[in-house]
N, C-alpha and C positions, 0 to 999 in steps of 0.2 A: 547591617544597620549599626549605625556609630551607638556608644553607648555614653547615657549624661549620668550623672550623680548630683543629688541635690543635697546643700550643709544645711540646709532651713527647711521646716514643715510649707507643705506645697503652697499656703494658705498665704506666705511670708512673701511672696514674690511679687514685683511688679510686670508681672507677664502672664500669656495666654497659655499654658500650660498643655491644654489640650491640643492646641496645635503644634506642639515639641514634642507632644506623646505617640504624633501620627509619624515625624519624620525617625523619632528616636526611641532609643532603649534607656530604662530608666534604672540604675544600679546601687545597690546600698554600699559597694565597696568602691571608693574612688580609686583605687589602685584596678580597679576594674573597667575605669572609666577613661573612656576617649577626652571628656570635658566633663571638667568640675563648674557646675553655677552657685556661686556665692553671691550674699548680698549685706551690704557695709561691713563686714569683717571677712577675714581668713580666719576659718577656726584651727586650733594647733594641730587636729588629725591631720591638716594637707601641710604636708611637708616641703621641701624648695625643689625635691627634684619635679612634685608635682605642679608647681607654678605655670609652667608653660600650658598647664590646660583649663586651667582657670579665666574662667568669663565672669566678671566683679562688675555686679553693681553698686557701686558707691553711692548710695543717694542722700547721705551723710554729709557733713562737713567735718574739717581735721580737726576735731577738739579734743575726744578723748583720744588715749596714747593708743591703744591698737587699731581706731581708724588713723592716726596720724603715721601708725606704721603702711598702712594701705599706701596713703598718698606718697610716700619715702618711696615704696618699693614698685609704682604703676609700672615700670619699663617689663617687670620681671612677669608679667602674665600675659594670655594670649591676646583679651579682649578685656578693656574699661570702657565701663558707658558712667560718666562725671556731669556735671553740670558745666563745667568750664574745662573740657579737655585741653591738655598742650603735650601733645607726641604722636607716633607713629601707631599708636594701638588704643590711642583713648579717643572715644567718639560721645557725644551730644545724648543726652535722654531724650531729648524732643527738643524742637523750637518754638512750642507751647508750653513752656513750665506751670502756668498758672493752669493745668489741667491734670499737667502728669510730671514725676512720677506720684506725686499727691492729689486722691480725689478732691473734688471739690465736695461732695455728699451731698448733692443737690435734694435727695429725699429729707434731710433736715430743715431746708429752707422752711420760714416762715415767711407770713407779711403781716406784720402788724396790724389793727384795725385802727389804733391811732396813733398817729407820731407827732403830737402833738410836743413841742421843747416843755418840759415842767421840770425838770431837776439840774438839768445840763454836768449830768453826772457823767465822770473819762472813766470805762471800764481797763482795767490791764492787768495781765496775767503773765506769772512767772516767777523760776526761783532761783535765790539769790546763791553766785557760784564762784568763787574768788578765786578759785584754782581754773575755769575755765577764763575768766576775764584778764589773767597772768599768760595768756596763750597766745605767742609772737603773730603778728601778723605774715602768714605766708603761703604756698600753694595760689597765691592771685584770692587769697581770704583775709576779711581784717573780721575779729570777733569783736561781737556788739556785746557782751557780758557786761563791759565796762561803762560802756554809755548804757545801759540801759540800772548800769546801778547809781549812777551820776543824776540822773533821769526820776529814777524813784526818790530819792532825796530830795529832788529840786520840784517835785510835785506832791510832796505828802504835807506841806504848807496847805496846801488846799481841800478845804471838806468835799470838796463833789470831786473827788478822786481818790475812785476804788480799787484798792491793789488787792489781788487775789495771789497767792501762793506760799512760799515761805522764806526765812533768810532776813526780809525788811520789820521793822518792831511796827510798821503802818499794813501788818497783812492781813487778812482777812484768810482763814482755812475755809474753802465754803467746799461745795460738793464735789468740783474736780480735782481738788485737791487730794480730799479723800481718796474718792477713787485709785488715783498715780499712788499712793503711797500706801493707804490704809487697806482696801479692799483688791485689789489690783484688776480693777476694772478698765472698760472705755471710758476713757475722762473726755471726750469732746461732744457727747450728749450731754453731761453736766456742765461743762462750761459752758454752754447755752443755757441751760439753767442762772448758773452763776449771773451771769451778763444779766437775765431777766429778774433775779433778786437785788440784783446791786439799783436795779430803776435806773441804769444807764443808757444815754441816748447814742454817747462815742464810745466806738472801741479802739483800742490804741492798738495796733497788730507791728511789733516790728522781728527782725529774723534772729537768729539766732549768731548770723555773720552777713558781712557783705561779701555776697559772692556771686560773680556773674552766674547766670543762667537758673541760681535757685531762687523761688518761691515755695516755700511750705504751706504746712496746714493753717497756719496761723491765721491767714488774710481772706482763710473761707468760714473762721468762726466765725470775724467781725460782718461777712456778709451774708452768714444764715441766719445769724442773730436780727435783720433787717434793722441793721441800725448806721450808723455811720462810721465808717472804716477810714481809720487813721495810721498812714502806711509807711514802714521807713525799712529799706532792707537793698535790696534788688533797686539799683540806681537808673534803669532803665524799664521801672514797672510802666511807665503808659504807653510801651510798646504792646503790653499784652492787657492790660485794664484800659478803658476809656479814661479820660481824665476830671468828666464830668463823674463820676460815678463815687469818688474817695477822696480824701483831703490827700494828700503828697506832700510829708513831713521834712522830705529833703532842704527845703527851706528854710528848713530850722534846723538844720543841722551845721555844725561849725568843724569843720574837715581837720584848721589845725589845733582846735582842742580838742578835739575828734567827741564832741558833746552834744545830744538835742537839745533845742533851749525850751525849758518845762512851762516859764511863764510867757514864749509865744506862744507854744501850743494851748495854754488857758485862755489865753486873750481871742486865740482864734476861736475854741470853744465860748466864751461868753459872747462875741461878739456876733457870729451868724443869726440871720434871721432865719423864721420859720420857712418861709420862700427858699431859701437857698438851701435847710434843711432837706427841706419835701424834696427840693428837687435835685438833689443826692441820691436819696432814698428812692427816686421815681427811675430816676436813671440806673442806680445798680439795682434793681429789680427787672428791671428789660433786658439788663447786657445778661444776667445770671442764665437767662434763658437760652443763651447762645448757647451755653457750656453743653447742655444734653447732649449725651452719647460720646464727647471728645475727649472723655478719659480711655473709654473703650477703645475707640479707634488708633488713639496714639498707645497704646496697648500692645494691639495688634500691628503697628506697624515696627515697635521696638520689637516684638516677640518676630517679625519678618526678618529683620535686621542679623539678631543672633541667631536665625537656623542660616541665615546666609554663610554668615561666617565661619559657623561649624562645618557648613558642607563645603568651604573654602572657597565660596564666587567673593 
């Protein structure tokens, strides 16, 4: 029986576990191990002669320096599963990102009792990073740091625009905030919170880069929050969202000032009617339903994928 070693608590993994536990042995010393499973970093214990047993899940982007070493170094391991593979040994998390490898948390959804437009308040969350926004575009990623602090600038003009996090002199510390830093809790229960304190009807969700294949957790607040999700990331999101279902920011986006423009997104904010509202709101509420179970499945079919490889088919 091949033996795995894990650098993260079992709990850390975007995989079925118990089904790796039937084909394999599970070892605390990777010098002991057939394959090492890691997930967005090499920690220093695994050394280079051990590379070639390392199965990396990257489900990161190259922002900070030791994932930026991952991306430098994909040739040198046995198995990458990336969002945007390009080689010989980097393969696809899924061709559903909007499910996996980030839950959706469908147990948090709400539905509001009324969605009536009375504040037309733009919720948006995030914190201000100057050393990550200074980060070359490359790996097939361009970092949104920048636009998204061009962004807060050119909508803190605006009262019905609530900035949550830290870094902008326009932020609000509210509950998740705490949590990420103060308490070191789950911060995506409170930013649901947040959202509900701010009396916001839009949430602005954009990613943390443009990179083919990922969607994060970001664009499953703005739709547990049952409120209206305003999207900019993933350039080909209404492949996996309907298009009725969320505004699609890319419109506003200006590629060579590489900027979203803040006072069309207000204008699109003030200017929808209730009508068009609700039926947003009517529509990402049916499509949310699809989701059940296909974080599971796409789970289980990545955790298929890597006993494949281990046992060399």
């Amino acid at each position: 029986m091949k033996k795995i070693n894990l650098t993260r608590k079992r709990d850390r993994y975007s995989l079925n576990l118990d089904e790796l536990d039937k084909e394999f042995e599970f070892v605390e010393n990777p010098l002991d191990a057939d394959f090492i499973l890691c997930q967005a970093i090499i920690p220093d214990t695994i050394i280079e002669s051990m590379y070639k047993k390392v199965i990396l899940l990257q489900i990161e982007s190259p922002l900070t320096s030791h994932r930026i070493w991952t991306y430098e170094n994909f040739d040198k391991f046995h198995t990458v599963l990336v969002h945007n593979p390009n080689g010989d040994n980097q393969f696809k998390f899924t061709d559903n990102p909007i499910v996996f490898p980030w839950n959706p948390t469908l147990k948090l959804h709400i539905d509001r009792e009324d969605t009536t437009i009375k504040t037309r308040n733009v919720f948006f969350a995030g914190k201000k990073s100057d050393n990550y926004a200074k980060v070359p575009d490359r790996f097939g990623c361009s970092t949104l740091y920048d636009v998204r602090d061009k962004l807060v600038q050119s909508l803190s003009k605006y009262p019905n625009f609530k900035m949550y996090g830290r870094g902008w002199d326009c932020c609000i510390e509210g509950k998740s905030t705490r949590a990420i830093y103060n308490e070191k809790l789950s911060w995506i229960p409170k930013k649901l919170e947040d959202i509900n304190d701010s009396e916001s009807e839009f949430v602005i969700c954009m990613e943390n880069t443009i990179q083919p294949g990922l969607i994060a957790d970001k664009i499953h607040d703005g739709f547990n929050s049952d409120r209206v999700v305003m999207y900019f990331g993933e350039q080909n999101i209404e492949k996996y969202v309907p298009e009725n279902c969320f505004i699609n920011l890319k419109s506003c986006f200006d590629y060579d000032k590489k900027e979203l423009n803040g006072d069309k997104i207000m204008e699109i904010v003030n200017n929808i009617t209730q009508e068009e509202y609700d039926s947003i709101i009517n529509n990402a509420r049916e499509w949310r339903k699809t989701l059940v179970n296909k974080y599971e499945k796409e789970k289980d079919k990545l955790t298929k994928f890597i006993i494949e490889r281990m046992n060399g088919n």
